[in-house]
N, C-alpha and C positions, 0 to 999 in steps of 0.2 A: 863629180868630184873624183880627184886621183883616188885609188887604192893603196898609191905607193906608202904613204904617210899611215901612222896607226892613228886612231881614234875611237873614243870611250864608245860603247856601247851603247851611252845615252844619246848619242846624236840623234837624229832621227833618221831614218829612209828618204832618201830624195823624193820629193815631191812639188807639185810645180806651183803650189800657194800654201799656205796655211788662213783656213776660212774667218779665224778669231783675228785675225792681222787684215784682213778685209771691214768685217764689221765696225772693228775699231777707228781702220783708217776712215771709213765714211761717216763715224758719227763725229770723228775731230776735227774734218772738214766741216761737217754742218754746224758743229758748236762754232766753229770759226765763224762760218757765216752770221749767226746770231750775235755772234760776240758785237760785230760790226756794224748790227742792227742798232746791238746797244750803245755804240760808241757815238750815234744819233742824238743820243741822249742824256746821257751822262755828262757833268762840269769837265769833260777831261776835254783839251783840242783836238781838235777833230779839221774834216776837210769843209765839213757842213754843218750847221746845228739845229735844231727845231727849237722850235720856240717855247714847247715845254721840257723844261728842264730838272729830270729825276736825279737828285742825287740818293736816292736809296738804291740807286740800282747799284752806285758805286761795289758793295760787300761785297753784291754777286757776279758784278764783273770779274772779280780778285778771286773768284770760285775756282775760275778756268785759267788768268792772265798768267799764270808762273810755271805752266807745264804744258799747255796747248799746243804751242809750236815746238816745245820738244820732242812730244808723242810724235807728230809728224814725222820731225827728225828720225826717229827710233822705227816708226813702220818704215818710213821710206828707205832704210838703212836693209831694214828686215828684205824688202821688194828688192832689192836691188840683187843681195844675197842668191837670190832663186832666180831671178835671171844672169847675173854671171855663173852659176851652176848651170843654168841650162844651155848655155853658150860654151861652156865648158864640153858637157855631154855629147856635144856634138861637132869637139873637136875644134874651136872657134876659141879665141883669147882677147886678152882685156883689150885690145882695139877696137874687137866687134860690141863690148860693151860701152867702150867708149863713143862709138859709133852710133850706135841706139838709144843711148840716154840725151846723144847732143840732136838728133833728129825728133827727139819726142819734146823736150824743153827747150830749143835755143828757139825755136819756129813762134810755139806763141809766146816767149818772155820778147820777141821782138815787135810783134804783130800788136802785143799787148800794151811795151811801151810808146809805140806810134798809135795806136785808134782805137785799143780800150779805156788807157789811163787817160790819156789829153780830156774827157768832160771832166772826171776828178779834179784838174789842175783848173779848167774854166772855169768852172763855178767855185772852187777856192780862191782864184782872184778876184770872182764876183763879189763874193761875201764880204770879202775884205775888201771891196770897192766900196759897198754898202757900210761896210761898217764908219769907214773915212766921211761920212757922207756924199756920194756920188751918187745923185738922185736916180741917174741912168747906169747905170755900171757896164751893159749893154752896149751901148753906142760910145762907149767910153774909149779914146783914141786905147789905153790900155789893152782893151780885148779887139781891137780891129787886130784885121789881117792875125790869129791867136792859133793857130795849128803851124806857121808859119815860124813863128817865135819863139813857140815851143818847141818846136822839133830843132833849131838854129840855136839853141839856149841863149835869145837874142830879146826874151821880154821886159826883165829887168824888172822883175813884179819882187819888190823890196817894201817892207815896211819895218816899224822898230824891233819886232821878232825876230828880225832875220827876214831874208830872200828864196824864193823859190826857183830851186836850181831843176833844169829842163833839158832833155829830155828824162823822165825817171819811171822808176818801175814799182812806185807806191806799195800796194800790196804782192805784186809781185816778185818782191824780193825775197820770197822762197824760192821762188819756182829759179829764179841769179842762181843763188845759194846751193840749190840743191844740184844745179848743171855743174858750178863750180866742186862741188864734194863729190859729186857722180868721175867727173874727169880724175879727180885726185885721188880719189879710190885705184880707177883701172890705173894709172901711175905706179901707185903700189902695188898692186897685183901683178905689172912686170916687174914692177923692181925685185920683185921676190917669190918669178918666177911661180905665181900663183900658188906661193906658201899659206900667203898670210890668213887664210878661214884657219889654221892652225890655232892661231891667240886664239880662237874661241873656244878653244880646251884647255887656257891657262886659265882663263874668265869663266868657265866654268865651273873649277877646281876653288879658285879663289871667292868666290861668290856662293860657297856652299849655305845649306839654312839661312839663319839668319843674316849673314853677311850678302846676302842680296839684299838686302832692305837698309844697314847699314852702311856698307863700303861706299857705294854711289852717293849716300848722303852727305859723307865726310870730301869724297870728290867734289859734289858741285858746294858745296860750303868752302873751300878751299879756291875754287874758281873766283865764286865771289867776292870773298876778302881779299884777291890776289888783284885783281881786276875790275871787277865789277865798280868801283869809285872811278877807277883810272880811265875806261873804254866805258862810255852810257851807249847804247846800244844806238845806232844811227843808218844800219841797214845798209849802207854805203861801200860796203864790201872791201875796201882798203882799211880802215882803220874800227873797224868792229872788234876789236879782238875778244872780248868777254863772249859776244856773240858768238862767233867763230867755235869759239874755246867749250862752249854748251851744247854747240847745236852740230858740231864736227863729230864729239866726241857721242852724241846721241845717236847720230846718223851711223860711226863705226860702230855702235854697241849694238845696234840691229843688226848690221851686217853682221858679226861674227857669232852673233849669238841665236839666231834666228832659227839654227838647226837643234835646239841642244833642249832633247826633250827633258833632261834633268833640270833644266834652267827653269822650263815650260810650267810643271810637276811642282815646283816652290816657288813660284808666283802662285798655285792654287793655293798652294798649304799657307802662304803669309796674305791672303787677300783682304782678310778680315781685320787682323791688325794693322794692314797695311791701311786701310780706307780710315779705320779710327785714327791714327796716326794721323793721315791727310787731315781729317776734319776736323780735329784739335789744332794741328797747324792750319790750316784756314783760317778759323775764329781767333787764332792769336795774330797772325797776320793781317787779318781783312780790321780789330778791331785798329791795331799797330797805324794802317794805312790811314782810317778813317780817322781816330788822335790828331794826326799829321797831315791831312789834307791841305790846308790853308799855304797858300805859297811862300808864307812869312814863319811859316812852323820849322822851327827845323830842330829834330831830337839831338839828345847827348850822343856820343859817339861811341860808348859803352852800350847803350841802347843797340845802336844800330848795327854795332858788331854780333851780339844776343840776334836781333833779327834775321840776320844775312844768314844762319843757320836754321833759323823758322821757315825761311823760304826754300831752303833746299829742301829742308824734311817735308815740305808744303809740295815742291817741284815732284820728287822722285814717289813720295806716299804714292800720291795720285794714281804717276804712273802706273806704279809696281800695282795697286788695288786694280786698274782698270787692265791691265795687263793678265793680273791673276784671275777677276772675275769672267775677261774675252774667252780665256781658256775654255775655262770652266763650262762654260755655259752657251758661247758664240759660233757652235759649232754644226749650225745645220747653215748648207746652203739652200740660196731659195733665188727664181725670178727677179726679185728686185734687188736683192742683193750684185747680182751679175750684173742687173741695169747700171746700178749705182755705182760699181766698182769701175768703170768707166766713164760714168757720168759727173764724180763728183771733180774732177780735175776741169773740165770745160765751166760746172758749175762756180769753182772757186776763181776762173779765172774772170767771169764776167758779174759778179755777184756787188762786186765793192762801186762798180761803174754806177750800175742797177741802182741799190742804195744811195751812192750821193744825188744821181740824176733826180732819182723817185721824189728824196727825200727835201731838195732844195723845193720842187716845186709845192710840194706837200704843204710845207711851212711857210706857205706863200698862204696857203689857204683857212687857217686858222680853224683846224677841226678842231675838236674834241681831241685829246691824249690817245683813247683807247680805241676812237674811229685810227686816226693816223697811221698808229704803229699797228693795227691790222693791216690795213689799204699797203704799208710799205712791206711788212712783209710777207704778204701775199702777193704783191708787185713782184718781189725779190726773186722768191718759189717761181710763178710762172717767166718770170725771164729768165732763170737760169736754166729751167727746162728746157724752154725754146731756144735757147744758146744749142744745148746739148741737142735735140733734134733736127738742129739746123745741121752742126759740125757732122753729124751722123751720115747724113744725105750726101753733102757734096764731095765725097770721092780725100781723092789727096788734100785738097784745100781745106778740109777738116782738121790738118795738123796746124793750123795758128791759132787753133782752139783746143787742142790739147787730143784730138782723137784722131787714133790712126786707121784709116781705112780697115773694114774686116773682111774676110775673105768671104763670097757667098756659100750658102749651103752646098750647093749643087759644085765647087772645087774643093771642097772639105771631103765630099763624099768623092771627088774624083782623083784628089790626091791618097786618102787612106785604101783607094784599089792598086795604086801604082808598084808592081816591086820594090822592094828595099834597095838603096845607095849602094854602092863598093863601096868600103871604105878608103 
């Protein structure tokens, strides 16, 4: 970071992670993962479904469903943070970071929507084969010549839902998202001549006590009633704007706030209110949701203005608690940590495949509920391991799975003997 610029006190000392912003980021990948287990199962549409169908699980999908992918947003905003600071330290500008974010995401968001996601979309048109009644769905001129079709978005798999538009990046539309907001960050960072970690001293100042836990709440309640009717979230990247409007502005609030041990320090002190908070908004929300399940329900519109502010205190509680208790408490690193903090991006990217592939054939077999949902997600667990140990081994070609070559021990020890650089 420049010294030219003043800055509070409370920032913190440059450092190259922060260990509670690791822990967290790994456990909200793995909640994701699970989520997606449950999405198996739950009455909600899905790519795939088994044939025991839990709606109690609904509550507790709605535990995680309204902040999940914000946290993401928000560490990966934080990540970003420490490495344009480290690009900076070494004399290097938002090019180099624009450089290194398009080299770590654009590789597997393409490798991903060419030969991770196409089983997704196969057995989505299966199912819906099956469902049409198509005895063979298989030998169904529909899925002939189907990597082909898809890739050409030339299959024309339509039914009265709507059509499946191909090629797509299904659950990968973070990892879209995030190259897109990673580019438009370093953007800003010339445009402003790498001012802008600056706002994270107004956003500091502004967000004193309590006003962390309130302000952001009045923000995303304000999103929603602005948007949130207008823009339903569609992932599509052109007209998402609610989307956008949530997960841009999570993703900058990490980024500029990432350093600000004052910030850090009152996430501790509101952790406690903050999670009571969440968990009154959940049970008001998750009841709200379950009322209204029915496709023919549809509440007063007084109601669901009262709601849309449930959900944000439901969205930001979460946060701000899991945020204050990371602090608090998430602060020793360890071995599988380090495993994991590289692992869980290969994990995430081949986890959703896993799960439909596993889970179509699964529900062919007509277990037991609790044999199933073992067998799949233990299926899940070791494929997404062996993803990760795969992408580990093969050099460069590890980057369309999310992991960039690491340097061996023996250049780490032969780099830290070398003289220092000129400047």
């Amino acid at each position: 970071m420049s010294t030219d610029a003043a800055s509070p006190a409370s920032l913190a000392a440059p450092s190259a992670r922060r260990i509670d912003l690791d822990w967290i980021r790994v456990g909200a990948f793995g909640l994701l993962i699970l989520y997606h287990v449950g999405m198996f199962y739950v009455p909600w549409d899905w790519h795939v479904k088994s044939g025991h169908e839990v709606e109690a699980l609904e509550p507790i999908m709605q535990l995680t469903n309204p902040w999940r992918l914000t946290l993401l947003f928000l560490v990966s905003g934080a990540a970003t943070r420490f490495m344009a600071d480290s690009f900076s330290a070494r004399g290097r500008g938002p090019g180099s970071l624009a450089g290194s974010r398009t080299l770590r995401l654009l590789p597997p968001l393409l490798f991903g929507m060419f030969v991770i996601v196409p089983p997704q979309s196969y057995y989505e048109v299966w199912e819906a084969l099956r469902g049409l009644g198509v005895a063979d769905p298989a030998g169904s001129p529909w899925l002939n010549d189907f990597w082909i079709k898809y890739a050409t978005a030339s299959g024309n798999w339509c039914d009265a839902d709507g059509c499946l538009t191909t090629p797509t990046w299904n659950h990968l539309w973070f990892v879209a998202y995030l190259l897109v907001y990673s580019l438009l960050l370093a953007g800003l960072l010339a445009l402003t001549g790498g001012r802008l970690p600056a706002l994270g001293v107004v956003l500091e100042r502004a967000l004193k006590g309590w006003g962390l836990l309130v302000w952001p709440i009045v923000f995303l309640a304000l999103i929603r009633w602005a948007l949130a009717a207008r823009f339903e979230i569609t992932h599509d990247l052109v007209e998402d704007w609610y989307n956008h409007a949530l997960s841009f502005s999570a993703f900058l609030f990490g980024f500029l706030t990432a350093r600000s041990d004052s910030l850090r320090q009152t996430f501790i002190r509101l952790r406690w209110p903050a999670l009571m908070l969440a968990l009154t908004a959940w049970a008001v929300w998750a009841a709200y949701a379950w009322q209204y399940r029915a496709d023919d329900a549809v509440p007063a519109e007084a109601l669901r203005r009262v709601m849309r502010v449930v959900y944000a205190a439901d969205q930001w509680a979460f946060i701000a608690a899991i945020l204050g208790f990371g602090a608090k408490h998430l602060n020793r690193d360890t071995p599988l940590l380090r495993y994991l903090t590289i692992g869980v991006f290969p994990f995430y990217i081949a986890h959703q495949t896993i799960i439909v592939v596993a889970g179509h054939h699964l529900a062919k077999l007509n277990l037991p509920l609790a044999a199933e949902a073992s067998i799949l997600i233990g299926t899940t667990v070791i494929g997404c391991w062996a993803t990760y140990e795969i992408a580990r081994r093969i050099g460069w070609f590890g980057l369309v799975l999310g992991v960039r070559p690491q340097p061996s021990p023996r250049l780490e020890v032969q780099a830290a003997n070398l003289p220092p650089r000129a400047a």
